[in-house]
N, C-alpha and C positions, 0 to 999 in steps of 0.2 A: 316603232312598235307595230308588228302585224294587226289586222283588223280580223276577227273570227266573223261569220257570217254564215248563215245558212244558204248554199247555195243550189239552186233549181236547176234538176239536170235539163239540159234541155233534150227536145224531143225529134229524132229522127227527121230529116228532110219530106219523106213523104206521111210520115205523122202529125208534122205542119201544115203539110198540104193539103191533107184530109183535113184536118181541123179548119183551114182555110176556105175548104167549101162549104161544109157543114155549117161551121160556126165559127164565126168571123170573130162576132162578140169573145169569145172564150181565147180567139190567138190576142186579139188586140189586150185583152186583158193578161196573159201571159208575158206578150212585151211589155207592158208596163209592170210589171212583178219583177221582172229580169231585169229592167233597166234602174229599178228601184233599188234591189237588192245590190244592184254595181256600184250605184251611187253611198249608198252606204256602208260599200266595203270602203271607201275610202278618207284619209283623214278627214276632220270636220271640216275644216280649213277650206278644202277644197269642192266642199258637198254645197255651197251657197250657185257657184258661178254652175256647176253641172245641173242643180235641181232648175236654174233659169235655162238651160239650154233643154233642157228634158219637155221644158214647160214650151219653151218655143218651138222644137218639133212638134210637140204634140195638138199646138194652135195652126202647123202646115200641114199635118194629118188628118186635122178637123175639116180643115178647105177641099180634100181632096173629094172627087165624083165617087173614085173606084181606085184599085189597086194599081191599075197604071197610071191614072192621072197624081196619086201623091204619090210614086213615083220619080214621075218628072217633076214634081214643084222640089220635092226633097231632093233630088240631083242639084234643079237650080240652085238653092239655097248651099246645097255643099261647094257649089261653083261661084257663088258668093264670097264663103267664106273663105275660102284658099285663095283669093285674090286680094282680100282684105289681110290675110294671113300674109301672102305675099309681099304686099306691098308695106306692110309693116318689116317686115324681116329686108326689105330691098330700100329702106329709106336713103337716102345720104346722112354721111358722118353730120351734117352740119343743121339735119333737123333734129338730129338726137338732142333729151333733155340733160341739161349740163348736168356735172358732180365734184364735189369736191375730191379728187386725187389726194389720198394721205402717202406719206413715204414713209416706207418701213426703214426701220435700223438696218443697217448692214450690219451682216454676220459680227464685224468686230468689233461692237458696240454692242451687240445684245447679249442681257444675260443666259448664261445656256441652263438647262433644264438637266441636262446630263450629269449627274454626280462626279463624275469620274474626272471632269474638267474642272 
């Protein structure tokens, strides 16, 4: 089921930029509108694990000096994650958590769905 949302156009690269010298307050407040409104265009399901990652940017944007130093902490952190990402998706077969394997019918044992059969 699509999610309808009011969506905020966003504003020209040097319209940001201007806002960015001006008023810092007003961009930083727009990225959190934008990134609100993303999180809630998407199932509930998935808006728990996004609104913690929202939260946890926003506590390495807090640490930041200036706009180059979060920055770098927010690269580091993405360099974090892709590694942690990584190493999840690179485990060995033999740390995966087991499953029970069910076997399906073969074809000519299952009932068919097809009338016509």
């Amino acid at each position: 089921m699509p999610h309808s949302y009011h969506q905020t156009v966003l504003p020209s690269f040097d319209e940001l930029k201007a806002l960015a010298e001006k008023d810092p307050k007003q961009l930083e407040e727009l990225r959190h509108k934008l990134s609100m409104e993303f999180i809630e265009s998407v199932p509930k399901d998935h808006q728990g694990p996004l609104l913690a990652q929202q939260n946890h940017i926003d506590r390495i944007i807090e640490r930041g000096n200036n706009p180059n130093h979060i920055n770098i902490l927010l690269g580091h952190e993405l360099g974090k994650q892709f590694v942690r990402f990584a190493n999840s998706l690179n485990k060995p077969i033999n740390e995966h958590q087991a499953a029970d394997v069910i076997q399906f019918p073969n074809s000519n044992n299952r009932p068919s769905n097809n009338p016509k059969h």
